[in-house]
N, C-alpha and C positions, 0 to 999 in steps of 0.2 A: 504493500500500500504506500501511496506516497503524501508526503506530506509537505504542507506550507512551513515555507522557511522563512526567519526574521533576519536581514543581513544587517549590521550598522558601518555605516562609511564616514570616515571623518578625511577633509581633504583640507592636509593644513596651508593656509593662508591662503585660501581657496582657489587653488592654483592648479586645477587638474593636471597640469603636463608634470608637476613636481610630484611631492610625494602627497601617497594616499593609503589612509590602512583601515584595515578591514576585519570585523568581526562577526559570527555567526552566534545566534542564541543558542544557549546551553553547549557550548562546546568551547573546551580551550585551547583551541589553536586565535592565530593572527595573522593577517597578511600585510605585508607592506609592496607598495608598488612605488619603486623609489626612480627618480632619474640618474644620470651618471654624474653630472653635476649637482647634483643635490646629496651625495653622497656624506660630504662635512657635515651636513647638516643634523641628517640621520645619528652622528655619534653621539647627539644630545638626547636621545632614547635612551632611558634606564636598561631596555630592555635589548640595547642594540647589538651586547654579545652573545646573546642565547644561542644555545642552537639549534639549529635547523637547517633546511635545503634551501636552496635558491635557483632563480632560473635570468641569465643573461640572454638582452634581448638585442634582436640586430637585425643589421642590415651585409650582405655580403656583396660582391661587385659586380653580379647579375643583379641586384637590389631583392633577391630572394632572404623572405624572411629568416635569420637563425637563431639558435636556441643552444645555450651552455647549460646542462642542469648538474648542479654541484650539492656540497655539503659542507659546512662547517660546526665546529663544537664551537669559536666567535665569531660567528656572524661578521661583524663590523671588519674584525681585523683580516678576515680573509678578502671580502670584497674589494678592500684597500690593496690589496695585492694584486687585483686582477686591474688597476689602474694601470698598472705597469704595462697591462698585454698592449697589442695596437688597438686600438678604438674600433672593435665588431659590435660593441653594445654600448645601446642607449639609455634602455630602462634597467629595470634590474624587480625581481618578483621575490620576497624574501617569506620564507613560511616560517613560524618557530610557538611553540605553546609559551601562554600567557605564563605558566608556572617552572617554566624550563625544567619539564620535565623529560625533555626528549633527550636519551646518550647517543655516544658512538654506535653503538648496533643499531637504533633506531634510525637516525638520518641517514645509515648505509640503507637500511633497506627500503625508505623512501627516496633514497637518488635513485637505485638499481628500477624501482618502479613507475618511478616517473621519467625515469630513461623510457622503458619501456611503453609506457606510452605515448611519447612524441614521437617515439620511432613507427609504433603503429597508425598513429592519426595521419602522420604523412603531411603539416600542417607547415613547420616549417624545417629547415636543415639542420639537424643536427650534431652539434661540432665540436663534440665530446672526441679524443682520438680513441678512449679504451670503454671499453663497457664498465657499467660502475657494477660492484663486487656485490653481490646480497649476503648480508649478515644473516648467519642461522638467530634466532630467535624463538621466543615459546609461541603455543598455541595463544596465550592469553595478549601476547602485546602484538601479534599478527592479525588478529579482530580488532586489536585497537587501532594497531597502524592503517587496514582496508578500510578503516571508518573516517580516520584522520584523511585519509587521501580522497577518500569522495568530498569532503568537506570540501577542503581545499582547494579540489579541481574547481565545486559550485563556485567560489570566489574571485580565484582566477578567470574565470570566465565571467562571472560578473563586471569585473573590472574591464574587461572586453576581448580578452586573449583565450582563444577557442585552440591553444598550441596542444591539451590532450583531446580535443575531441575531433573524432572520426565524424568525416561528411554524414554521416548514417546518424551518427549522434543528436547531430545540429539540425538536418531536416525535419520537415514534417509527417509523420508517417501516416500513407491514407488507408483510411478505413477500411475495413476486411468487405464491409455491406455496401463501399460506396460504387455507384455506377458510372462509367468514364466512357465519352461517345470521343473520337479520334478519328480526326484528321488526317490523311496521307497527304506526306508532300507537301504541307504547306510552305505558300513562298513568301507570305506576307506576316505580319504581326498582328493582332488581333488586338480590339477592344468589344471586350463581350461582360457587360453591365453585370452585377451579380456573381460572376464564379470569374476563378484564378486559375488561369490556363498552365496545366503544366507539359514545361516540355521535355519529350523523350524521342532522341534520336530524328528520323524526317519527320514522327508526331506531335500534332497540339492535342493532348488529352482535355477535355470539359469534364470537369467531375458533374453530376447531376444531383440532388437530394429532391426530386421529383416522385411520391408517394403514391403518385395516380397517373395515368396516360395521358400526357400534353405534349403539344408542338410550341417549338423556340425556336426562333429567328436569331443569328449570329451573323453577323457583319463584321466584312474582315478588309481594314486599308495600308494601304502600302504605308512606305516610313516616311517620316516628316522632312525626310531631306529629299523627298521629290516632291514636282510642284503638282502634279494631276494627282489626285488619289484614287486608284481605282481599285473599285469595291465587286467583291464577291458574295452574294450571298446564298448561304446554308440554312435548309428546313430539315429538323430530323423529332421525331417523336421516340418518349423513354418507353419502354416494350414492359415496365412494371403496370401492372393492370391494381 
């Protein structure tokens, strides 16, 4: 079953592009979404050597997004080290519990995981050279940890970086009952009032949620960068009685 989530976001100096941190009710994790230059800034958090994983954000010289995911037991003092590298990253994503309660074993096995997930999302490049190592751990802080890491992905994503989730994740998925009338070959783009055309391959799929047997009218025009628009139009009736 799923449930409604309470996020709180504080963005100090109301500065979105600086830093911004993030909490979830009932849970003690944190997120910080820091800039590279805002990083001084950051050391003025009580809580800025905890530890926890992070994730470095960029740009590479195809402007293809990429992704460093690390770990440190301080926070602050390791990021300050990655100042040194050449400038791949902009932002910087820091996770750590409000209680630092996270050790060494623990943030191994959420690098190892959240490796693991950008490598599957396919989102952006990741430019890690070795795989990160998974710490053996018990049964009890492996429940905690797969709980910790959904949280966290929610937030990260909240903040607007969909770098674990798979295309699959992030679409809409349609109904198992819903009925879809399609198109071959369409050459034009469509404004059809009411439903959100989706498309697959040479298809425009029209979802339908029509309960009874009716006919609709769809009218289809060329794109706005030609000056004639000509128009096609389609009659098809839903075959549910």
């Amino acid at each position: 079953m799923k449930f409604s989530k309470t996020i709180q976001m504080y963005i100090f100096d109301g500065n979105p592009n600086g830093r911004i941190m993030c909490e979830l009710s009932n849970w003690n994790g944190r997120v910080y979404k820091i800039s590279r230059n805002e990083l001084g800034i950051f050391s003025e958090r009580p809580d800025a050597e905890n530890t926890g994983v992070y994730f470095l954000l960029g740009k590479d010289e195809n402007n293809m997004d990429t992704l460093y995911v690390g770990e440190a037991e301080k926070m602050l003092t390791r990021l300050k080290q990655h100042l040194k590298d050449a400038s791949y990253w902009s932002d910087c994503i820091v996770v750590i519990s409000k209680d630092n309660l996270l050790n060494k074993a623990h943030v191994k096995f959420l690098e190892n995981k959240f490796y693991g997930l950008a490598k599957a999302a396919g989102r952006s490049v990741v430019i890690n050279n070795t795989i990160p190592t998974c710490s053996s751990i018990s049964e009890y802080d492996e429940a905690m940890l797969l709980e910790f890491i959904s949280n966290a992905k929610l937030l990260v994503n909240t903040l607007g970086y969909k770098i674990f989730d798979t295309i699959e994740d992030s679409s809409i998925k349609q109904k198992d009952d819903q009925i879809l009338f399609c198109l071959s070959n369409p050459q034009k783009p469509s404004i059809f009032q009411g439903f959100t055309p989706v498309f697959r391959s040479n298809l425009i799929c029209l979802p339908l949620f029509l309960p009874l047997r009716a006919e609709i009218r769809a009218t289809f025009y060329s794109p706005p960068t030609t000056l004639s628009s000509s128009l096609a139009e389609v009659r098809f009736a839903s075959l549910v009685e």
